[in-house]
C-alpha positions as CSV (number, residue, x, y, z in Angstrom):
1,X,-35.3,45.0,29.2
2,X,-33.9,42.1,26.9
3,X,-37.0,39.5,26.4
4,X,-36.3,36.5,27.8
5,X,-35.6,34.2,25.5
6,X,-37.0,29.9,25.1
7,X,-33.7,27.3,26.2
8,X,-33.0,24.9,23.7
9,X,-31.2,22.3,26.0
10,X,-28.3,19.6,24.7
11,X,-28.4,17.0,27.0
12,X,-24.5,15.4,27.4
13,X,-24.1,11.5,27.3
14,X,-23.1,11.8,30.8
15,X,-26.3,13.2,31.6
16,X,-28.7,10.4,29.7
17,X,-26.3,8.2,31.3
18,X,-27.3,8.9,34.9
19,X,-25.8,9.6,38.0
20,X,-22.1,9.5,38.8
21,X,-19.4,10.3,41.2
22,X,-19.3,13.8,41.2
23,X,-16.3,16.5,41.4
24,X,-16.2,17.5,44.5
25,X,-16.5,14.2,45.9
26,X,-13.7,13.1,43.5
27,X,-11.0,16.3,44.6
28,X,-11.7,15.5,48.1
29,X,-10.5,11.8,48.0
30,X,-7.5,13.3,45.7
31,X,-4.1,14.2,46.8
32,X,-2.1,17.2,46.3
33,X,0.9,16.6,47.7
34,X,2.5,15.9,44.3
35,X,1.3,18.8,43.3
36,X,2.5,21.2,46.0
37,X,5.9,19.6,45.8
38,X,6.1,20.1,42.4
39,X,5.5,24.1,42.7
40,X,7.5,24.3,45.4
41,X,10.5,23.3,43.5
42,X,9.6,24.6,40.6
43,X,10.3,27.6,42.8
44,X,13.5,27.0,44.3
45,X,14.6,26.0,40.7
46,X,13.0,30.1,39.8
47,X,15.2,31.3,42.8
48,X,18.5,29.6,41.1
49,X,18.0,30.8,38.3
50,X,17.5,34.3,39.9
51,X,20.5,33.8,41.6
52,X,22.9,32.8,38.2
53,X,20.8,36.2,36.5
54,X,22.1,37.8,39.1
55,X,25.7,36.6,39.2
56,X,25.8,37.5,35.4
57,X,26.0,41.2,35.3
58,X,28.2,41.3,38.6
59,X,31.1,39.5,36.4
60,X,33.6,41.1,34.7
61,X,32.5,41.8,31.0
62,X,35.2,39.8,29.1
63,X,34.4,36.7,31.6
64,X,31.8,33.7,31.0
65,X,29.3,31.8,32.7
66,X,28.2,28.5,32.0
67,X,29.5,29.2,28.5
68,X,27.9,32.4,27.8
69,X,28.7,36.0,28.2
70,X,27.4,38.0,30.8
71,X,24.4,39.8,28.6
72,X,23.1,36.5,26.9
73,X,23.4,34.7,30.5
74,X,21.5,37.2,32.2
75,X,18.8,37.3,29.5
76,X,18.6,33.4,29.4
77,X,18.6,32.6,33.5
78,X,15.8,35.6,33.7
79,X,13.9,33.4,30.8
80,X,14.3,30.0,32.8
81,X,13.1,32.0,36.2
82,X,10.2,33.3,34.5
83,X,9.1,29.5,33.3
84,X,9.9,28.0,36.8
85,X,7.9,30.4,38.5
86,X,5.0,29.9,35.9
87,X,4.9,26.3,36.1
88,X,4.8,26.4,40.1
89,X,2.1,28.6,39.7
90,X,0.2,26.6,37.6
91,X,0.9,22.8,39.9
92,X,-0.3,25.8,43.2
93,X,-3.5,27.0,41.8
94,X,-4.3,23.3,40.3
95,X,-3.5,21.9,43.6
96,X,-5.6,24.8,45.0
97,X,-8.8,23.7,42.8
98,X,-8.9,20.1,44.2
99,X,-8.0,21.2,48.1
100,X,-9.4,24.8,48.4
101,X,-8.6,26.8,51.6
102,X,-11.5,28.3,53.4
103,X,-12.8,32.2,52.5
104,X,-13.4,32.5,55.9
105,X,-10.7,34.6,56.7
106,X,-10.1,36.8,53.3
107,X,-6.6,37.5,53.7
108,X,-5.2,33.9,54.1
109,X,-7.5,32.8,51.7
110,X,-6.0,35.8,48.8
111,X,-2.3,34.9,50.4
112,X,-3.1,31.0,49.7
113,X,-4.5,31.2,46.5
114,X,-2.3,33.9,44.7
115,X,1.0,32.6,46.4
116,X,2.5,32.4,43.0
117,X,2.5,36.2,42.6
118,X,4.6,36.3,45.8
119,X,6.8,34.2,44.3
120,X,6.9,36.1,41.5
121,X,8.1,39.0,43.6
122,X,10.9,37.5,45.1
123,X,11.9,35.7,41.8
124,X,12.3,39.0,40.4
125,X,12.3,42.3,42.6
126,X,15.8,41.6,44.3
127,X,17.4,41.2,40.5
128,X,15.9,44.6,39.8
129,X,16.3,46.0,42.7
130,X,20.6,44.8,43.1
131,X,21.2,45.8,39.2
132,X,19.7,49.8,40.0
133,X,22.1,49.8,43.0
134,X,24.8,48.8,41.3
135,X,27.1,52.1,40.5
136,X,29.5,51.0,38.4
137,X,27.3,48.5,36.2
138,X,27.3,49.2,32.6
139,X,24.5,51.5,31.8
140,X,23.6,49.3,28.6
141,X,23.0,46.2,30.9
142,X,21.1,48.2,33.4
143,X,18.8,49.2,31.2
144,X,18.7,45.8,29.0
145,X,18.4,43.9,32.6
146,X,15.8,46.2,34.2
147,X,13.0,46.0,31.0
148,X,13.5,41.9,30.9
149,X,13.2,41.7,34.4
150,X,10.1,44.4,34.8
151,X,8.0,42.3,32.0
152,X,9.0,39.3,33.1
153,X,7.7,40.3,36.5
154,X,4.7,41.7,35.2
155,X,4.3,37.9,33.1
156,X,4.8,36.1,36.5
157,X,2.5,38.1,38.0
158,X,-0.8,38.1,36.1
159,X,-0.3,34.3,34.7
160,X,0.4,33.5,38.7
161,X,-2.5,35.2,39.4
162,X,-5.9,33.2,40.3
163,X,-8.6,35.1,38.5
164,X,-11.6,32.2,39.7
165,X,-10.5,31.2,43.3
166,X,-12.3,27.9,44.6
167,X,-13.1,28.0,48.4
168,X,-13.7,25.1,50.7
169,X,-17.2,26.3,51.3
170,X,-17.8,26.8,47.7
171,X,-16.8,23.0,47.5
172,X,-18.8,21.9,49.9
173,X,-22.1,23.3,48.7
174,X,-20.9,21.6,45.0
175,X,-21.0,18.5,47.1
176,X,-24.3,19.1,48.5
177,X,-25.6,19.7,45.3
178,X,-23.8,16.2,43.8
179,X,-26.2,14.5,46.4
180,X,-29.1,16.2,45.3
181,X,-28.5,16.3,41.7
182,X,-26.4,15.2,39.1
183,X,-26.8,17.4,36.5
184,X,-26.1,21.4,35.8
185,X,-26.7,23.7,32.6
186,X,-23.9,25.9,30.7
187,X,-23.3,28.0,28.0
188,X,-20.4,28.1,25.3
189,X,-18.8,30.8,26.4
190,X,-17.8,31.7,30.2
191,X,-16.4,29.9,33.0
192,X,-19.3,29.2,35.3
193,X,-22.2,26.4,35.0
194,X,-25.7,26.6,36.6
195,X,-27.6,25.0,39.1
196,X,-31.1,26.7,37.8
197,X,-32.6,27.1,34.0
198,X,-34.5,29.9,34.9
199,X,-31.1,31.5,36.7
200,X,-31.1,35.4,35.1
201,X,-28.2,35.2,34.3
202,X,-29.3,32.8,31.2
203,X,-32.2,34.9,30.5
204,X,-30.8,36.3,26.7
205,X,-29.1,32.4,26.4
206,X,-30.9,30.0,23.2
207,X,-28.7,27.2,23.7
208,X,-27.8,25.3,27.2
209,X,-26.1,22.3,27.5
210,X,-27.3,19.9,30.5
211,X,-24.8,17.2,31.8
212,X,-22.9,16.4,34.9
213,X,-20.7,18.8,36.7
214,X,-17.7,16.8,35.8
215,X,-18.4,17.3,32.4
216,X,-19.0,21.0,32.8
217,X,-15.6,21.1,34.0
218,X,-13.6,19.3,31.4
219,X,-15.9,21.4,29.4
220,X,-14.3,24.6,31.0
221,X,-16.4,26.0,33.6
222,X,-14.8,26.5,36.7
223,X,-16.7,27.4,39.4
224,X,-20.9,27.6,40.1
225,X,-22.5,30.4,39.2
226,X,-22.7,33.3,42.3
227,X,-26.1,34.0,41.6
228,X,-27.0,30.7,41.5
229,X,-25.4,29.3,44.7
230,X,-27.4,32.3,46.6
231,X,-30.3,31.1,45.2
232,X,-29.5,27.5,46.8
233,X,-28.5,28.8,49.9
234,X,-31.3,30.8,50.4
235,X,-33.8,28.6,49.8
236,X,-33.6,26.0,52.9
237,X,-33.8,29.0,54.9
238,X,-37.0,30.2,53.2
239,X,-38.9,26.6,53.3
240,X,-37.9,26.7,57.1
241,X,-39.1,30.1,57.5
242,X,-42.5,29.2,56.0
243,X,-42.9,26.6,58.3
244,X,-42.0,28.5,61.4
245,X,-44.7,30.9,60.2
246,X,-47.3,28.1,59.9
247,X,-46.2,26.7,63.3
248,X,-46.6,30.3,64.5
249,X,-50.1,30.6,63.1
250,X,-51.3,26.7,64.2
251,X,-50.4,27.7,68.1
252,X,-51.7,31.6,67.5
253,X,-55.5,29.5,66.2
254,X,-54.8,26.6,69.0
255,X,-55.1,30.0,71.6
256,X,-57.6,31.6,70.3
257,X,-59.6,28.1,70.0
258,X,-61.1,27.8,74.0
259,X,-62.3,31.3,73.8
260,X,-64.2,30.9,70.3
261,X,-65.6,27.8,71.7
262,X,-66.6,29.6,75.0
263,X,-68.6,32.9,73.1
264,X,-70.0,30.0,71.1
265,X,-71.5,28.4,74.2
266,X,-72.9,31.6,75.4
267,X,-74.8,32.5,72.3
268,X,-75.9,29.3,72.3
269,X,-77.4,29.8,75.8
270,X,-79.2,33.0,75.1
């Protein structure tokens, strides 16, 4: 087992500064709605472009569009669908980080946060899948067509994809924590901050930085720590455990107390 090794902790300016507004409490009085209607035509403007990639290779060879022969416009609409679809991915999942959905049902939560890879889909399977139909297209742009369209699929998909999903429930224990505490530890490398020095996690860590969770953001890192946020969770439920045991054992004594008193009595009498 690694030894665990002594924190040398950097304190921010944020931190000596004291107590501020903190994330959560800011994303929930932001809105989105720029945001969201930003992706969503970023979206419709990936589906045009689809559309005009589309109408390129279904045109006669010795025609243009917009300019261009069939090959370059094909390669150059499939291009601009890619960077739609990216950049409504990216206004989704940022939207997504300020107002999460809830993880309480897993599927609508996956479809809601990784709705850019469904665009991606349909931004680029019907190309692929109308050019490999196509009989009498020339072989040369089916096969030029289909490898731009795969990778820029395969692009679309994993750059659309949200690798750190933020939950409403996640958000609200964040906000929990704000009121509590202002201040969390981090490391230089990751994408998660700390609610706990002693978390295991940072057991092998020399250097942490200690600031405020907005600063561990800018700085980063995404998300709390899993590990950590049991460790939260768990622990209101453990102080009222105790005391439920102690309550327990006050009435268990409080029963036991007339009969003690009583064989006390007696012995006294003998």
């Amino acid at each position: 087992m690694a030894e665990k090794k002594e924190h040398k902790i950097v304190t921010t300016e944020g931190a000596a500064a004291g107590r501020k507004p903190g994330v959560a409490a800011q994303q929930i009085a932001q809105s989105t709605v720029g945001l969201r209607i930003g992706a969503v035509v970023a979206w419709i403007l990936a589906l045009v472009a689809e559309f005009f990639a589309i109408k390129s290779f279904m045109i006669c060879e010795d025609e243009t569009i917009l300019g261009m022969a069939p090959m370059t416009a094909m390669i150059v609409f499939l291009a601009i669908d890619l960077v739609c679809v990216l950049g409504g991915s990216l206004l989704w999942k940022k939207a997504n980080h300020i107002h999460p959905a809830s993880e309480k049902n897993a599927l609508t939560f996956w479809l809601w946060n990784n709705l850019g890879v469904i665009m991606a889909a349909v931004a680029f399977l019907p190309f692929i899948i109308i050019l490999l139909t196509k009989k009498d297209a020339d072989p040369k742009t089916k096969t030029i067509g289909t490898i731009v369209a795969a990778i820029a699929l395969l692009i679309a998909g994993l750059g659309s994809y949200d690798w750190n999903p933020y939950s409403q429930e996640e958000q609200q224990e964040i906000l929990k924590m704000e009121e509590a505490t202002s201040n969390v530890y981090w490391t230089k490398g990751g994408k998660v901050f700390h609610i706990y020095e002693d978390c295991q996690h940072l057991d092998r860590t020399e250097e942490l930085t200690l600031g405020t969770i907005e600063e561990a953001e800018q700085a980063g890192k995404e998300r709390l720590c899993k590990t950590c946020r049991k460790r939260h969770e768990a622990e209101p439920a453990a102080v009222e455990e105790n005391a439920n045991s102690l309550i327990e054992t006050v009435a268990e004594n409080a029963e036991d107390a007339p009969e003690t008193i009583k064989d006390e009595l007696e012995s006294s009498e003998e």
